[in-house]
Wavefront OBJ file of the C-alpha trace (Angstrom):
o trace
v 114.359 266.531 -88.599
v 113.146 266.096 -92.285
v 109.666 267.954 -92.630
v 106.452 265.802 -92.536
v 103.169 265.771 -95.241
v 100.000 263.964 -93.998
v 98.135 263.774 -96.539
v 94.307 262.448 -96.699
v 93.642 263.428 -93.326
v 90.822 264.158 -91.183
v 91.052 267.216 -88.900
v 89.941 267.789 -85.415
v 91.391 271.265 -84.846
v 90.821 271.517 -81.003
v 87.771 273.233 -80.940
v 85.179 272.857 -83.854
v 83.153 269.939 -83.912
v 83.210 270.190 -87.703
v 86.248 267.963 -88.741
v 87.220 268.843 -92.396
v 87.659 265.806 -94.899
v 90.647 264.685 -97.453
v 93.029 267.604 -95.573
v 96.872 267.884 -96.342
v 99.162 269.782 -93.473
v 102.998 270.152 -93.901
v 104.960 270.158 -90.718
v 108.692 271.250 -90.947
v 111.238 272.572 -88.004
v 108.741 271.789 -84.981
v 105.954 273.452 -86.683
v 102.845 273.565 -88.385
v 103.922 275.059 -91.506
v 100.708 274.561 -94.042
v 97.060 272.911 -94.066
v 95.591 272.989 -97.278
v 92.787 270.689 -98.805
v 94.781 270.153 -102.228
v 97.704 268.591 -102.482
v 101.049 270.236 -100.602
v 104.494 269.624 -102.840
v 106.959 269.103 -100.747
v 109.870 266.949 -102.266
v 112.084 266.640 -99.333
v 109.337 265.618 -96.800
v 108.574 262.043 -95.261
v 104.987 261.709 -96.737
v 102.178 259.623 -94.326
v 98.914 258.886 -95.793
v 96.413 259.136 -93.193
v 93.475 257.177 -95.083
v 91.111 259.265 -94.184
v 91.891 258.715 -90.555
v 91.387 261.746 -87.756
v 94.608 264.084 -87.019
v 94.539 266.031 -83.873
v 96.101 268.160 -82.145
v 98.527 266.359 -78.713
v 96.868 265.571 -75.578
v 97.329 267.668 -72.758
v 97.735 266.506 -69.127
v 97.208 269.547 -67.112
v 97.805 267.653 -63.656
v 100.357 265.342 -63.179
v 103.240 265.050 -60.678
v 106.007 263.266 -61.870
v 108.233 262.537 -58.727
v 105.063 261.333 -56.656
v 106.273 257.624 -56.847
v 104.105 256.372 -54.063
v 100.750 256.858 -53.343
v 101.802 257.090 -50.055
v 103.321 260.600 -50.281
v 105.042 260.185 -46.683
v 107.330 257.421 -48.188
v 108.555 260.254 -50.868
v 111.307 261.015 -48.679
v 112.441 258.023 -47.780
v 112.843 256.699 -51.210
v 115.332 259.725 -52.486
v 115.786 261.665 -55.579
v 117.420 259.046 -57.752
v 113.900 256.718 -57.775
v 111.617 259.365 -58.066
v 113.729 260.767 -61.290
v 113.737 257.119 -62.253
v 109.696 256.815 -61.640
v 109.514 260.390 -63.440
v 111.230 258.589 -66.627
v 108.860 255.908 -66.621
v 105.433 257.915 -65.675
v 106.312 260.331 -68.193
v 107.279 257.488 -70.997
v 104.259 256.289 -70.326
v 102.146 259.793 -70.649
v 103.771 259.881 -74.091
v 102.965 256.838 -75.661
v 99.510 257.344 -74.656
v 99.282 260.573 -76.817
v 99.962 263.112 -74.148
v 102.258 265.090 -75.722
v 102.792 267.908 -73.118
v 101.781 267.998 -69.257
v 101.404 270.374 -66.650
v 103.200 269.279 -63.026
v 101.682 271.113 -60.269
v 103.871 270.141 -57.558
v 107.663 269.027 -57.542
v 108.519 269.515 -60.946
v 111.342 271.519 -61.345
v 113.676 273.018 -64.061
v 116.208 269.978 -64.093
v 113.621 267.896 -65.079
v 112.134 270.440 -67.717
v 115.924 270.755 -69.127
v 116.787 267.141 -69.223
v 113.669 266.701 -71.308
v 113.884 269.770 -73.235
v 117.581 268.519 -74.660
v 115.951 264.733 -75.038
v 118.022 263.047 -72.415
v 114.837 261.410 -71.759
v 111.759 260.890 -73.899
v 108.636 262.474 -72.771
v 105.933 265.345 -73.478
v 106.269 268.877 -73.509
v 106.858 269.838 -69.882
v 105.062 272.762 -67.829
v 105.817 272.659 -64.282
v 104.888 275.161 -61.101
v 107.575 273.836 -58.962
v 107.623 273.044 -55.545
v 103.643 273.934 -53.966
v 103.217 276.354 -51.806
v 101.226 275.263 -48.831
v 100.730 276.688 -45.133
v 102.084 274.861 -42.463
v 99.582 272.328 -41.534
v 98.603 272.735 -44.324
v 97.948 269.603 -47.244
v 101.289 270.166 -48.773
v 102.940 269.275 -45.031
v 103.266 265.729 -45.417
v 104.739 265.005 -41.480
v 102.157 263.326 -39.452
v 101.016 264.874 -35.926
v 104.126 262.961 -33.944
v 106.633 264.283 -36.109
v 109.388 266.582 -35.102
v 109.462 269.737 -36.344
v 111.494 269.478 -39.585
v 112.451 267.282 -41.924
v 115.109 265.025 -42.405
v 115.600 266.110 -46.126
v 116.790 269.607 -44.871
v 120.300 270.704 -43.898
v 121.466 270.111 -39.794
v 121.614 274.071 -39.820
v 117.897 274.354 -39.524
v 117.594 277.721 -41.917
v 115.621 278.184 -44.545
v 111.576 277.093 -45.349
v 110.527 274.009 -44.756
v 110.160 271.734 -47.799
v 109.701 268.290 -49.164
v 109.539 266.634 -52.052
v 106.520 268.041 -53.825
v 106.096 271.037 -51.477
v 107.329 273.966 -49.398
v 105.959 275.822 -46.517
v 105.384 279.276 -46.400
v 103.620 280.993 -43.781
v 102.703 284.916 -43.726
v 102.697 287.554 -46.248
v 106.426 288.330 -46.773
v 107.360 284.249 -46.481
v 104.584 283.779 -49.481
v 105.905 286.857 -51.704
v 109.428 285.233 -51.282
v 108.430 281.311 -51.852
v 106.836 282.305 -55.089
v 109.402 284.729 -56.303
v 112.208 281.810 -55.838
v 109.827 279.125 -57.886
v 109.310 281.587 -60.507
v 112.998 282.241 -60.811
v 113.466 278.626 -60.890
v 111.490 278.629 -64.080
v 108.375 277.801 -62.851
v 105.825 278.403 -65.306
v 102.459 279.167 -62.907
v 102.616 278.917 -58.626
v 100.428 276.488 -57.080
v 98.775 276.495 -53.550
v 97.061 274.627 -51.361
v 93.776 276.366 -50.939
v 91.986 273.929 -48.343
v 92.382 270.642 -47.188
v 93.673 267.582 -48.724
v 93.239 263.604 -49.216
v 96.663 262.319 -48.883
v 98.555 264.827 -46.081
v 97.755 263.621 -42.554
v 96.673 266.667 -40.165
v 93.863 268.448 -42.503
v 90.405 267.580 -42.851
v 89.374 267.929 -46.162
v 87.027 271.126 -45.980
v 89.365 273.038 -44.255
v 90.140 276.588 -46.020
v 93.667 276.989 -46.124
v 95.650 280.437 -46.301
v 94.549 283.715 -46.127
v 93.308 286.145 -48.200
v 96.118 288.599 -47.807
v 99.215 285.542 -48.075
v 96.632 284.375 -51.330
v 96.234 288.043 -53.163
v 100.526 288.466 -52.618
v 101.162 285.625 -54.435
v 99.085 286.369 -56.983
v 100.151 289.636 -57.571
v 103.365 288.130 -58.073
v 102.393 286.204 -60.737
v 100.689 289.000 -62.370
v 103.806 290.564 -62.343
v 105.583 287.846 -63.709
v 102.550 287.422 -66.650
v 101.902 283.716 -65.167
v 99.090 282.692 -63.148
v 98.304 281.340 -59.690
v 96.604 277.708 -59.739
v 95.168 276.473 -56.473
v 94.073 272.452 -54.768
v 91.006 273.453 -53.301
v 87.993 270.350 -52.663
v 85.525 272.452 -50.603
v 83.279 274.810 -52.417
v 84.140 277.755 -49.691
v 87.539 277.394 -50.916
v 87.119 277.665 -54.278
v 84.881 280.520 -54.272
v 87.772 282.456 -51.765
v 90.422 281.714 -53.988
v 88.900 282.888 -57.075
v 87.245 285.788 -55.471
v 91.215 286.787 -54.460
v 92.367 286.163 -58.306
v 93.445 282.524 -58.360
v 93.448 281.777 -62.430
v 92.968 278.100 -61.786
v 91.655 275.199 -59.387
v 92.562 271.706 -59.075
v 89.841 268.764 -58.333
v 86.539 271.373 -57.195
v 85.212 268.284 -55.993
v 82.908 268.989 -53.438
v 81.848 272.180 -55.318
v 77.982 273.189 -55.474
v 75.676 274.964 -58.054
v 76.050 278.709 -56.657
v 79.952 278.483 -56.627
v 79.920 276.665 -60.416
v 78.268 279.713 -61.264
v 80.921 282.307 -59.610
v 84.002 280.845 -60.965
v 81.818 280.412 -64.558
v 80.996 284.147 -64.308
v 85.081 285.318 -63.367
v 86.193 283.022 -66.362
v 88.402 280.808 -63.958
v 89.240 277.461 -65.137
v 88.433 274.003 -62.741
v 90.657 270.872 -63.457
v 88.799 267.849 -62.473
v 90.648 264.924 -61.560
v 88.439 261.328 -61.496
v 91.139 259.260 -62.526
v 92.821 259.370 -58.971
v 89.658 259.380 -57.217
v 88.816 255.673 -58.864
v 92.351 253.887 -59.020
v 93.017 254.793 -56.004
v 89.650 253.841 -54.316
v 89.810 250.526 -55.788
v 93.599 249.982 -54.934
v 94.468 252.454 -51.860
v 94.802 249.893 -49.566
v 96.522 247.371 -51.501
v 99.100 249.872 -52.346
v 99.638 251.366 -49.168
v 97.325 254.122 -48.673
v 96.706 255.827 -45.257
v 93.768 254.624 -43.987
v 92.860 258.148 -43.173
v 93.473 259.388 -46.359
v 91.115 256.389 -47.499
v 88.326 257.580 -44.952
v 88.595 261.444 -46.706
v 88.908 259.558 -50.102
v 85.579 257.895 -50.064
v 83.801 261.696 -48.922
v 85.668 263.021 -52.351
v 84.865 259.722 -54.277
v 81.081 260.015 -53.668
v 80.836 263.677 -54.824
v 83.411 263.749 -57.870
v 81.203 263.056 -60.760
v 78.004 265.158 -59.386
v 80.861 267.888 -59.148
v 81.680 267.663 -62.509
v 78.346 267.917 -63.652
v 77.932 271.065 -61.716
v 80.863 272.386 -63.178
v 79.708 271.501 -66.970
v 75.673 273.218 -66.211
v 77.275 276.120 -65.080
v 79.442 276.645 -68.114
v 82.617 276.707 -65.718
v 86.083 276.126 -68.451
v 86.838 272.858 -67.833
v 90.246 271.578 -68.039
v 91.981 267.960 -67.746
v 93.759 266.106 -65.433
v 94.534 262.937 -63.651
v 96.596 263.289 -60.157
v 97.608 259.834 -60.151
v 100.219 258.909 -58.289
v 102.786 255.890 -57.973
v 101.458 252.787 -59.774
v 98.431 253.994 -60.844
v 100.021 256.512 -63.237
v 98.787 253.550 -65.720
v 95.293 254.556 -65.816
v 95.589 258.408 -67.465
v 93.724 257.512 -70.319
v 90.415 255.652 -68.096
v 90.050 259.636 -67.035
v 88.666 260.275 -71.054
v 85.735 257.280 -70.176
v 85.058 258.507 -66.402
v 84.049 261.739 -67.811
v 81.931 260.462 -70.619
v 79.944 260.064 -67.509
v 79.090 263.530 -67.585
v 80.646 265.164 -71.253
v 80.120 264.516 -74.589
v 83.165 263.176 -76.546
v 83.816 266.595 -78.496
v 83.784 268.708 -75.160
v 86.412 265.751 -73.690
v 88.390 266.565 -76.328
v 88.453 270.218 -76.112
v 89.160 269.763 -72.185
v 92.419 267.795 -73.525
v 93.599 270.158 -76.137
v 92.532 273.763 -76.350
v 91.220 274.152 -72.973
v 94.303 273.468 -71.470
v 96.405 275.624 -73.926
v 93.864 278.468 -73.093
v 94.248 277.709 -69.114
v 98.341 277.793 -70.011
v 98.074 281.086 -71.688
v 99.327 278.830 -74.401
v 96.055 278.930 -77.017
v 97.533 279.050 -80.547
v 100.979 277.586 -80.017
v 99.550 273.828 -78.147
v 96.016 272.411 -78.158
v 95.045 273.137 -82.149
v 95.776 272.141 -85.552
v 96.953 275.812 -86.801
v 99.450 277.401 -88.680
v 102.445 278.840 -86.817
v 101.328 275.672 -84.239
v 103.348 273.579 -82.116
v 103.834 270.235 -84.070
v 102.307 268.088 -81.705
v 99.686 265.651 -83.066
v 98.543 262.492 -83.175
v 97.017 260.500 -85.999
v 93.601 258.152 -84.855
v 92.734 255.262 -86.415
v 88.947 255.636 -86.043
v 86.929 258.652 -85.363
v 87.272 260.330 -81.210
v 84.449 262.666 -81.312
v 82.113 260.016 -81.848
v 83.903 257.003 -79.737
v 86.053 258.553 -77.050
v 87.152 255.054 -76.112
v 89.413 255.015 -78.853
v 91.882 257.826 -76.707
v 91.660 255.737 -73.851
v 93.087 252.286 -74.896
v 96.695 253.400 -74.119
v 97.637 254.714 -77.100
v 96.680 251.543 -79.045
v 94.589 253.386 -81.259
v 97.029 255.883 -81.987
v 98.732 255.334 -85.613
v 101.215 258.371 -85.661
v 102.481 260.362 -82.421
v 104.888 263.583 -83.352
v 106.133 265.809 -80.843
v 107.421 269.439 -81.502
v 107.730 267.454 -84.929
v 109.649 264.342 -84.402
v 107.991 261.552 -84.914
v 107.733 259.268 -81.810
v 105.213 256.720 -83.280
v 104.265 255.432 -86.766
v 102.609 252.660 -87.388
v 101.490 254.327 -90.942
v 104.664 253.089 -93.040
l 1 2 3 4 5 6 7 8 9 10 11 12 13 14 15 16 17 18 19 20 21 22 23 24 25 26 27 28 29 30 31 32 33 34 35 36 37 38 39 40 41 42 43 44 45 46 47 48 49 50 51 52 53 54 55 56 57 58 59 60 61 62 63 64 65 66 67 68 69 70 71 72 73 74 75 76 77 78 79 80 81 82 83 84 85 86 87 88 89 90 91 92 93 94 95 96 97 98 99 100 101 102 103 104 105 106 107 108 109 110 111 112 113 114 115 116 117 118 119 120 121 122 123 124 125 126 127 128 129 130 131 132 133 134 135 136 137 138 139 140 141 142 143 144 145 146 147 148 149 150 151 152 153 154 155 156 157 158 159 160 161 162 163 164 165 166 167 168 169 170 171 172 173 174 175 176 177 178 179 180 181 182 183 184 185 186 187 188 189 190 191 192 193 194 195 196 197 198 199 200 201 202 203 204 205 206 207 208 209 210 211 212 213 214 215 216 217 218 219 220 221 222 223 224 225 226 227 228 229 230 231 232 233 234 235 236 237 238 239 240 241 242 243 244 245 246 247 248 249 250 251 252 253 254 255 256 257 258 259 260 261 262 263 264 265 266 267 268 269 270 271 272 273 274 275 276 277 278 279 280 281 282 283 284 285 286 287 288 289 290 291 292 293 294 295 296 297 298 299 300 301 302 303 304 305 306 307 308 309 310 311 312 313 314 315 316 317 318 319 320 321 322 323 324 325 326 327 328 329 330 331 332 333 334 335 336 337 338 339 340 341 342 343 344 345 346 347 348 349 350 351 352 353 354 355 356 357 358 359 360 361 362 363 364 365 366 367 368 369 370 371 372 373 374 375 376 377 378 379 380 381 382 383 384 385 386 387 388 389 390 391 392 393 394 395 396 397 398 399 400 401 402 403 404 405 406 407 408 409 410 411 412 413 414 415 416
């Protein structure tokens, strides 16, 4: 790839709400190699004159799941590997064009995905995954419904081995948990995810319910402290949260039904809460039509009602906020109405930060994604207006968006 010289630029670093004028930044081999506010030389580079327009650092997606091709995640199965790879292609496409230039999967992904993205068989973001979820049984990563016989079809006639499917695995007891996340790690996983209470979508669990215990909960994390990653964790209830942070869970997804004293615990232990109000919305408004449980509607509208009070919990406390959307089959469409469902509760700037160096910081990634730096990952994208002041701009699909480069190629330019 030839290097890159925007020139006339308009910087939103990731973090500062100061945005420097009339800035130059050279990007060669997949980094940021020099910001300067005089002119860079650079005779061999493809020059794009940003006219004073905003460059930024990539969007981050810190919860997807990219084989979760039906909102209905008992059809998973049933539908096979070769159309949720085929949905993957298309969700992540999507994610791309949209300015997210790297996403976090936290449950499913797994490494041939990562490599067949990694060596651009496909086009997509930057991919983090935590591989298959670890769940208890009964738990909200067992997706088989109270009539259902013991295993699943998925799994080989000779019965051995955990029980899985196709965005989690079972793992009950101490020894059963140390080995589940040792295997995901090995298969490249980048963090461990469990279910830490009760879900919307699986069957058997009511919402509130606190899942694991704190022995199975403190193994696995210990085995990501070993392994320098971290241990993220679904929890909705507020009792869950506080458990699984208390026990040294790094991360949790949604905190919806969260309340002031427990904002202020997982503020004061520097944990990180991933909101996701995206999925709460699409699929409230379209559940049924696409084919969501009714039960999973009934615990949908509890979560609904308390997402964006949660939120603002979260933001008085001071609790790290990252971002995410959890959207799953069709209404993988709407990741960018996530940026104007939390201008419900955040100001544009903090949005922003949620999107870029919050969620490198939550990846133990701060310095390489999330920022305009030197030494950087070249991810960026080039805005044709100005985000901290109209967040709508990131949330029009990518129409706004006049240059996307990933890891420095250039996947969008509308400049020349």
């Amino acid at each position: 790839m030839n290097p890159i010289l925007f020139k006339n630029v308009r910087i939103f670093d990731g973090s500062s709400a100061e945005c420097t004028e009339g800035m130059w930044v050279l990007v060669a081999d997949g980094l940021i190699q020099e910001i300067s506010s005089t002119p860079i030389s650079a005779s061999n580079a493809q020059s794009i004159d940003g006219a004073g327009r905003t460059l930024m650092p990539g969007l981050i997606d810190a919860h997807v799941h990219a084989f979760a091709s039906d909102v209905n995640e008992a059809n998973l199965e049933s539908l096979g590997e070769a159309y949720r790879t085929a949905y993957a292609v298309r969700m992540l496409g999507h994610a791309l064009q949209c300015g997210f230039t790297t996403v976090r999967d936290v449950g499913g992904g797994n490494y041939s995905l990562y490599r067949a993205l990694a060596d651009g068989l496909i086009t997509g973001p930057r991919y983090f995954y935590s591989g298959k979820a670890l769940s208890m049984t009964g738990g909200h990563g067992d997706l088989r419904s109270s009539s259902e016989r013991p295993r699943y079809e998925a799994l080989c006639a000779c019965a051995s081995g955990p029980l899985f499917n196709a965005l989690a695995l079972m793992a009950d007891g101490v020894d059963e948990c140390i080995k589940a996340a040792r295997d995901q790690l090995r298969q490249g996983a980048h963090c461990i995810k469990i279910m830490g209470s009760g879900g919307i979508s699986s069957p058997t669990d009511p919402i509130w319910m606190n899942q694991y215990r704190e022995d199975e909960i403190r193994a696995i994390v210990n085995e990501c402290n070993q392994r320098r990653s971290y241990v993220t964790a679904h929890c909705h209830p507020a009792s869950a949260v506080r458990r699984s942070v208390e026990f040294g869970v790094r991360c949790i997804e949604h905190g919806t039904l969260i309340d002031d004293d427990t904002a202020r615990f997982v503020a004061e232990r520097g944990a990180y809460i991933v909101p996701t109000m995206s999925t709460f919305f699409a699929l409230t408004e379209a559940g049924p039509e696409l084919g969501f449980p009714a039960e999973s509607m009934r615990k949908l509208d509890f979560a609904y009602r308390a997402a964006l009070s949660g939120m603002d919990k979260m933001r008085q406390a001071g609790v790290k906020v990252g971002f995410g959307t959890d959207l799953l089959g069709k209404t993988y469409t709407q990741q960018c109405r996530e940026f104007l469902l939390r201008s419900e509760v955040f100001t544009p700037v903090e949005i922003l930060r949620q999107a870029t160096s919050m969620n490198a910081e939550l990846m133990m990634m701060s310095g390489r994604l999330g920022c305009v730096a030197v030494g950087a990952e070249a991810d960026l994208l080039l805005v044709d207006g100005d985000p901290l002041s109209d967040i709508a701009l990131l949330a029009a699909d990518g129409r706004h968006l006049n240059v996307i480069l990933r890891s420095g190629e250039l996947i969008k330019n509308r400049c020349n």
